[in-house]
ROSEMAR-445381 format. One record per residue (C-alpha): residue number from 0; residue in three letters; x, y negated, z. Coordinates in steps of 0.25 Angstrom, whole numbers, plus 5000, padded with zeros to 4 digits. Layout:
# ROSEMAR-445381
NUM / ALA / X / Y / Z
...
This chain:
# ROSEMAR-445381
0 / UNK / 4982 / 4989 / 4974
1 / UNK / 4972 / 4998 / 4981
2 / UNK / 4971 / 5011 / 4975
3 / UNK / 4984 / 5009 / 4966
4 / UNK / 4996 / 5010 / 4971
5 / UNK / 5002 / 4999 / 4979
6 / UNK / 5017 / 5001 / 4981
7 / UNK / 5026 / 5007 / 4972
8 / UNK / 5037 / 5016 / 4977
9 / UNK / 5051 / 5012 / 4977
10 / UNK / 5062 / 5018 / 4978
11 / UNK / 5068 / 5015 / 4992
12 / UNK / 5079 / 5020 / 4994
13 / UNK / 5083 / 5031 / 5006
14 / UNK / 5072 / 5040 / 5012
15 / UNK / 5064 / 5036 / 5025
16 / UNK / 5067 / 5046 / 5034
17 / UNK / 5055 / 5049 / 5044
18 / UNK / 5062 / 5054 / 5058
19 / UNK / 5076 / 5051 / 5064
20 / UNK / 5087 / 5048 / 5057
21 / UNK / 5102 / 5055 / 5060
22 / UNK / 5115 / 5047 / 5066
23 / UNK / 5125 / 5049 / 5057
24 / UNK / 5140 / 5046 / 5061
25 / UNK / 5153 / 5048 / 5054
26 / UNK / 5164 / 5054 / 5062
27 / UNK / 5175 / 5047 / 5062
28 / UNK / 5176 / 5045 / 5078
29 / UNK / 5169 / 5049 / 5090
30 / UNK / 5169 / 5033 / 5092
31 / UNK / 5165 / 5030 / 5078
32 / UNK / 5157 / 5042 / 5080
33 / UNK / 5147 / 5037 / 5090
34 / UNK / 5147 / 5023 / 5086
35 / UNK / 5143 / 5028 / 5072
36 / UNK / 5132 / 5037 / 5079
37 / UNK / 5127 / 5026 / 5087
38 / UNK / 5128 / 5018 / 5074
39 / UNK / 5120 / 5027 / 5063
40 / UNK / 5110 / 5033 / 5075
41 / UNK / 5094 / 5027 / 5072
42 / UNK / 5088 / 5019 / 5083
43 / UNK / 5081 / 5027 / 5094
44 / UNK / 5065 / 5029 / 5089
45 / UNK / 5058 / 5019 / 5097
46 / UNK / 5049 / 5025 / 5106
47 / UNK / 5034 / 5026 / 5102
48 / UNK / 5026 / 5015 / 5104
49 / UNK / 5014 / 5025 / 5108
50 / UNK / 5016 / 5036 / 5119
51 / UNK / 5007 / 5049 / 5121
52 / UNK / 5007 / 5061 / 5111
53 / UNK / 5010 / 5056 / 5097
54 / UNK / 5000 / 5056 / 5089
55 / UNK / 4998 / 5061 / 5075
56 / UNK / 4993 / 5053 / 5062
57 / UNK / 4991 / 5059 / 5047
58 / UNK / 4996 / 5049 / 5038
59 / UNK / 4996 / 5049 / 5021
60 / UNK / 5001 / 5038 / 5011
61 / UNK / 4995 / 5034 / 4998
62 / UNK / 5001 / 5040 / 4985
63 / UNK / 5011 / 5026 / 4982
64 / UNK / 5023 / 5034 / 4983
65 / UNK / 5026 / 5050 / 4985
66 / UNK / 5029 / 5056 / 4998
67 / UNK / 5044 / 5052 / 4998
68 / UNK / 5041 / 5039 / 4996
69 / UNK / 5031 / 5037 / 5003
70 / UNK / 5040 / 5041 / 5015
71 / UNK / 5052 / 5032 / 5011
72 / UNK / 5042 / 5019 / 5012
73 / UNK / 5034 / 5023 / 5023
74 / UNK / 5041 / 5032 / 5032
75 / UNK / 5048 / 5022 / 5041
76 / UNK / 5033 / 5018 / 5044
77 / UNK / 5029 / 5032 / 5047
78 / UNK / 5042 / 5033 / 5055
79 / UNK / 5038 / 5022 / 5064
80 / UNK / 5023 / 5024 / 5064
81 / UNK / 5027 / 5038 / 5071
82 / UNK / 5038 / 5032 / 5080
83 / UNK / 5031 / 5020 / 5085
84 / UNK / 5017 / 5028 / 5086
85 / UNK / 5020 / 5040 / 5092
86 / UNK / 5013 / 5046 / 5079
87 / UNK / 5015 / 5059 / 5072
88 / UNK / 5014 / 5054 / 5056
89 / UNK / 5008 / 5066 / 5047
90 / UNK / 5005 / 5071 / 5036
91 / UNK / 4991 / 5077 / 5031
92 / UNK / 4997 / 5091 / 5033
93 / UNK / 5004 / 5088 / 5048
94 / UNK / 5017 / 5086 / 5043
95 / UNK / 5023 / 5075 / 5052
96 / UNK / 5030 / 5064 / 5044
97 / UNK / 5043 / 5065 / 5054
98 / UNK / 5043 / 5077 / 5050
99 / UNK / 5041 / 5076 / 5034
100 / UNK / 5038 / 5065 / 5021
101 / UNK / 5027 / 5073 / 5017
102 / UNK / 5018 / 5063 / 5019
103 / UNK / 5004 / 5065 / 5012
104 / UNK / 5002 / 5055 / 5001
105 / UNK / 4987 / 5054 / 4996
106 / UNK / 4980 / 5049 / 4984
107 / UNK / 4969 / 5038 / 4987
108 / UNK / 4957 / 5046 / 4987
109 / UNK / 4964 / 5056 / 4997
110 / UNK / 4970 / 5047 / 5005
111 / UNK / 4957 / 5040 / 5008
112 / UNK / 4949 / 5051 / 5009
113 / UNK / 4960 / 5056 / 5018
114 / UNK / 4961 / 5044 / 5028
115 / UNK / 4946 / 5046 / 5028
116 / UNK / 4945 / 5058 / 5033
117 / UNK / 4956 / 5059 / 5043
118 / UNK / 4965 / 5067 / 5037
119 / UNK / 4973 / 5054 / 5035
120 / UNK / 4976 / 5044 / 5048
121 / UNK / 4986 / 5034 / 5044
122 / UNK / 4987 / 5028 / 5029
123 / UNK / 4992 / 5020 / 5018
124 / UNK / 4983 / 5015 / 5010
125 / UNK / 4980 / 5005 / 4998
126 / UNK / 4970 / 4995 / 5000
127 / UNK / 4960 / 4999 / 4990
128 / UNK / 4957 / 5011 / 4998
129 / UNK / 4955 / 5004 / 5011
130 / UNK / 4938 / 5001 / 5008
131 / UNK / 4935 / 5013 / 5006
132 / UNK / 4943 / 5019 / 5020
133 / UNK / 4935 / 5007 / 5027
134 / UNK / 4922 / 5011 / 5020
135 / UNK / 4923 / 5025 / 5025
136 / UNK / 4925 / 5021 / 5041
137 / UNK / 4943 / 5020 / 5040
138 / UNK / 4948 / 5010 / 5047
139 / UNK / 4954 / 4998 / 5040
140 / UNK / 4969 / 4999 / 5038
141 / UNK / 4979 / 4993 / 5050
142 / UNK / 4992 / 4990 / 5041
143 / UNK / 4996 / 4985 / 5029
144 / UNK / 5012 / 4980 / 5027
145 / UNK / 5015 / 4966 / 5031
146 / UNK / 5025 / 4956 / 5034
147 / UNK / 5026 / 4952 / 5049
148 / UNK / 5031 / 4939 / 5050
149 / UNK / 5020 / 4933 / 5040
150 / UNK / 5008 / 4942 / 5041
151 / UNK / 5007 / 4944 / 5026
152 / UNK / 5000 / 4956 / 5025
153 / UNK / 5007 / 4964 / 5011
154 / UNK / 4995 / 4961 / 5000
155 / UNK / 4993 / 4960 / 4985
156 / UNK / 4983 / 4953 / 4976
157 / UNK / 4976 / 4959 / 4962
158 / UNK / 4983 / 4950 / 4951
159 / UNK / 4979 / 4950 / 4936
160 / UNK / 4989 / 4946 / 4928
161 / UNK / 4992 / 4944 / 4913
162 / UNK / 5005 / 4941 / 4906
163 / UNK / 5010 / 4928 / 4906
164 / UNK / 5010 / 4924 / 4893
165 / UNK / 4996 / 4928 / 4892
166 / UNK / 4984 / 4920 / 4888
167 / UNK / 4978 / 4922 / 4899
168 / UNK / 4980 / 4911 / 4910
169 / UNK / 4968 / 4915 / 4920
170 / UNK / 4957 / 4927 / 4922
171 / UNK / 4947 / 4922 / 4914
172 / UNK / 4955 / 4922 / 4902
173 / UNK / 4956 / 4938 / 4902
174 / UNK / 4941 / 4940 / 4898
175 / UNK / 4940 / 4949 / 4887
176 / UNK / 4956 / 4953 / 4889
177 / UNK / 4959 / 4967 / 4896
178 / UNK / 4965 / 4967 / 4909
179 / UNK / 4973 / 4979 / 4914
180 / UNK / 4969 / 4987 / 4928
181 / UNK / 4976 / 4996 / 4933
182 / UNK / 4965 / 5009 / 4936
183 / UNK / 4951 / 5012 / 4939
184 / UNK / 4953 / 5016 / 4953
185 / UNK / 4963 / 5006 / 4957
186 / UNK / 4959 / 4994 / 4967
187 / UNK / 4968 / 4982 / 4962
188 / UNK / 4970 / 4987 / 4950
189 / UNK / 4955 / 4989 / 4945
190 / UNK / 4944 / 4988 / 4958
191 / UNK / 4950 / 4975 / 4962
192 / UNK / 4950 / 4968 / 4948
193 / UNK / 4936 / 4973 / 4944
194 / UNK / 4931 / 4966 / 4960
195 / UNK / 4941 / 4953 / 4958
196 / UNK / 4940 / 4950 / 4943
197 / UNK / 4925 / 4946 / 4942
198 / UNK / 4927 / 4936 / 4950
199 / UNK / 4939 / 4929 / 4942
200 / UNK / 4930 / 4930 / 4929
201 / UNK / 4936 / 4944 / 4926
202 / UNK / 4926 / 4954 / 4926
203 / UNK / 4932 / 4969 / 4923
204 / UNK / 4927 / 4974 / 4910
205 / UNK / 4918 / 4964 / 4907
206 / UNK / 4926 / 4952 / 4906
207 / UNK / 4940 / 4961 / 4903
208 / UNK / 4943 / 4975 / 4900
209 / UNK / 4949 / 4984 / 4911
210 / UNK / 4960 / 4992 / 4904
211 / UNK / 4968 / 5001 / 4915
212 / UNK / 4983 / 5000 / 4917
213 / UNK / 4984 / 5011 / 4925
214 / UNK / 4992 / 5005 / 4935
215 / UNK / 4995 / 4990 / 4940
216 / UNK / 5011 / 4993 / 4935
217 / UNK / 5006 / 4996 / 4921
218 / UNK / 4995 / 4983 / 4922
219 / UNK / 5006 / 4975 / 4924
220 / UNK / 5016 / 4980 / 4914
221 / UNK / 5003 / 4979 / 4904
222 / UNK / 5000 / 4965 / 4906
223 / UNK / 5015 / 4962 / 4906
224 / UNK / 5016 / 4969 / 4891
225 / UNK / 5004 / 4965 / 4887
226 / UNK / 4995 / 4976 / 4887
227 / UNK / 4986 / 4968 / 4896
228 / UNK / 4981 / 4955 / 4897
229 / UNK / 4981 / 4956 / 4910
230 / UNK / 4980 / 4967 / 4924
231 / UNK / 4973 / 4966 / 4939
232 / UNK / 4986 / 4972 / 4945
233 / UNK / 4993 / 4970 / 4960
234 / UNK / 5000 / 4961 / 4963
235 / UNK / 5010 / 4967 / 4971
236 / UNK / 5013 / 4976 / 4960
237 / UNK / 5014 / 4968 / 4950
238 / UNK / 5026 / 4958 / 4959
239 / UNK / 5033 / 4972 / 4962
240 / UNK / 5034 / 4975 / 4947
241 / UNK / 5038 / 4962 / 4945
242 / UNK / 5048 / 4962 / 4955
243 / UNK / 5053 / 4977 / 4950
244 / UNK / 5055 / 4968 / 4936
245 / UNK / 5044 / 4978 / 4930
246 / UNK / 5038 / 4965 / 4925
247 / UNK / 5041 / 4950 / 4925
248 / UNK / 5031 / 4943 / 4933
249 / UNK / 5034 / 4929 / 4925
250 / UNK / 5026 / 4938 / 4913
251 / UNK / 5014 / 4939 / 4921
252 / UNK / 5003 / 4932 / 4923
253 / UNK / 4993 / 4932 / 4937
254 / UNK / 4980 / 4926 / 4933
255 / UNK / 4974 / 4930 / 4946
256 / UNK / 4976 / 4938 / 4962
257 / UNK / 4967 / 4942 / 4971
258 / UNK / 4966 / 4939 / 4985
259 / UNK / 4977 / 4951 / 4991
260 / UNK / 4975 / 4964 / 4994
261 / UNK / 4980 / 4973 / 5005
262 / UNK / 4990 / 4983 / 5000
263 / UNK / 4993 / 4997 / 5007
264 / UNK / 4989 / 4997 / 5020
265 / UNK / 4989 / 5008 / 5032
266 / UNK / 4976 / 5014 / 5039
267 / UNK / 4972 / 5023 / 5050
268 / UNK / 4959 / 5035 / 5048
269 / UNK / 4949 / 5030 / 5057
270 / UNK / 4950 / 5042 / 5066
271 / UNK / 4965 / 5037 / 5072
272 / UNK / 4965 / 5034 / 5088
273 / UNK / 4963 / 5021 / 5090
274 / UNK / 4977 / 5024 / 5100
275 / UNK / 4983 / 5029 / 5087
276 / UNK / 4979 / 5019 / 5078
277 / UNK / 4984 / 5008 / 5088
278 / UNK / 4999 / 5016 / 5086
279 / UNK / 4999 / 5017 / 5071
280 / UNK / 4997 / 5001 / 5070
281 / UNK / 5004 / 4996 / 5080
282 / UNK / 5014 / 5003 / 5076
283 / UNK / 5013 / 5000 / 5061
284 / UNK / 5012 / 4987 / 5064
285 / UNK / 5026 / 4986 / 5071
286 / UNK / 5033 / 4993 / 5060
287 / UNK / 5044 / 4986 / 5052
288 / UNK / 5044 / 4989 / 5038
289 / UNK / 5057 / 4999 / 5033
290 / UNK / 5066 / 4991 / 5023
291 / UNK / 5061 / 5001 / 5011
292 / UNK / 5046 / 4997 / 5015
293 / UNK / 5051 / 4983 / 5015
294 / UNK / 5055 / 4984 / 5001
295 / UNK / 5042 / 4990 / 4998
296 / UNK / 5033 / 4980 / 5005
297 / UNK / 5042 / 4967 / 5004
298 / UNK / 5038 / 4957 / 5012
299 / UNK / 5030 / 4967 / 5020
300 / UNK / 5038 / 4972 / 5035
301 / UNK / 5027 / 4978 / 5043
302 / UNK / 5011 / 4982 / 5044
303 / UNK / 5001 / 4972 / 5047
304 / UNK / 4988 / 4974 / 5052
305 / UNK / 4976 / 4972 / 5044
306 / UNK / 4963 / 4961 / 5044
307 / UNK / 4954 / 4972 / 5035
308 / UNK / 4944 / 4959 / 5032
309 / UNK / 4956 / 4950 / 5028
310 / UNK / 4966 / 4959 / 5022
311 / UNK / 4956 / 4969 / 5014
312 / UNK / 4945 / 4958 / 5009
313 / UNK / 4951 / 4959 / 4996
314 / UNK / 4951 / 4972 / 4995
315 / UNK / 4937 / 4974 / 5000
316 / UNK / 4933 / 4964 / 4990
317 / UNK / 4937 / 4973 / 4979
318 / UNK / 4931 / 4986 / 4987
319 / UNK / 4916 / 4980 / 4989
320 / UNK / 4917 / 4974 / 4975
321 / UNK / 4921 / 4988 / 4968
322 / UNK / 4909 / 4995 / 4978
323 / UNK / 4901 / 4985 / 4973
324 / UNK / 4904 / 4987 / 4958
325 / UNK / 4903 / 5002 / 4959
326 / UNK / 4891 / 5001 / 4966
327 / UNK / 4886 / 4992 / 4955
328 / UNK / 4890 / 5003 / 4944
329 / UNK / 4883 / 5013 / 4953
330 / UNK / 4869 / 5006 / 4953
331 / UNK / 4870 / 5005 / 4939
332 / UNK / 4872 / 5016 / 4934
């Protein structure tokens, strides 16, 4: 979902803690003592795959989760990143995230706009956005979560659904009915629908009325309650409320997917060493998911690198189709 939220927080448990963590022992005995020491002591840091002075890198993450949060997911990342790199992660105001969880989190706009302009060097961000970085001269992103051993790059696909008792048993059938989107600036919830739909005999606000949800969640809840006929929503929000038991998917419908999308993936700004480039993704590509990004991302246990043709020719179908459109709109006026 590109300018929606993809993930949605949870509540994982105990905090990430970026830095070295104390031995603790209990006492009892100067034997017991040093075997308990040697026991609860962390594993050495390995040694930085990078030698040479350590190199300093701006980072900020979407608005998916406040700072904390943000931290407890990704701060085993950030931990590696800076151990395996040599690299000194901050924030936009120098503040070095070994040293602190005040990472900056941005609004889209900003966060683009930031990336753009250099302020911002490494990044999270959602797919929808990714067009318009490579349009203004960014490199395309190097990462998006994965699974090692299969290659299966983490992915979800625009559905349109309706309930299943419903009367409608394929797309055609919902012209003349209303089907809920989430918001007029969101990608899979409005920009992809409006550049897919045609093509399946579904022309927004001509073959159906576009009624706004206000969120994929809320989409789905309407359709499942019957205040829609039928929602463009993700996919992979829609199986995590299912899972949640927030509905029960034997009550839904799926009259259609798209071909998948890309979720979050990671970027560089254009004006990164090519030396410091080469850190940040051979690093990231060695890194093993944390047990709470695990939970998160099931399935998913690491970064894989990215084909931009092949895993973004979704996405840049929906882009050039939404240019197109608005530049459309634009002549005739």
């Amino acid at each position: 979902m590109f300018c929606h939220v993809r993930t949605g927080a949870f509540l994982l448990g105990a905090t990430v803690i970026f830095g070295p963590v104390a031995a603790q022992t209990d006492g009892n005995s100067a034997t017991h003592n040093r075997a308990t020491a040697r026991a609860a002591a962390p594993a050495p840091a390995p040694a930085p795959s990078f030698g040479g002075p350590r190199e300093k890198l701006v980072v900020a993450m979407p608005k998916t989760y406040d700072k904390s949060e943000t931290m407890l997911v990704w701060g085993d990342y950030f931990n590696h990143l800076a151990r395996c790199g040599n690299i000194d992660l901050q924030n936009q105001q120098g503040e070095s995230l070994e040293r602190s969880t005040n990472i900056d989190t941005l609004g889209e706009k900003e966060l683009i706009g930031d990336l753009i302009a250099g302020k911002v060097q490494l990044a999270q961000v959602n797919p929808g956005l990714v067009p318009q970085l490579v349009a203004a001269g960014q490199p395309a992103p190097f990462g998006v979560p994965g699974n090692k051993a299969s290659g299966v790059r983490n992915s979800y696909k625009l559905i349109l659904i309706t309930r299943v008792d419903s009367p409608y048993k394929q797309p055609k059938d919902l012209v003349g009915a209303k089907i809920a989107h989430t918001t007029p600036t969101s990608n899979s919830g409005n920009l992809a629908p409006r550049a897919l739909f045609p093509a399946i005999g579904l022309v927004p606000d001509q073959n159906y009325e576009v009624v706004f949800s206000k969120g994929h969640e809320r989409s789905v809840t309407g359709v499942m309650h019957g205040f829609y006929p039928a929602a463009a929503v993700a996919s992979d929000l829609y199986q995590r409320m299912v899972v949640k038991g927030e509905v029960k998917g034997s009550s839904i419908r799926t009259l259609w997917e798209s071909p998948p999308f890309m979720t979050e993936t990671w970027t560089l700004g254009k004006d990164v060493s090519p030396d410091l480039q080469a850190r940040v993704k051979k690093c990231s590509y060695a890194y093993n998911f944390s047990p709470k990004l695990r939970q998160l991302l099931p399935g998913n246990d690491t970064f894989l690198p990215i084909n931009f043709d092949r895993d973004f020719a979704t996405v840049m179908e929906v882009y050039n189709k939404t240019q197109k459109a608005g530049a459309a709109k634009a002549a005739g006026k």
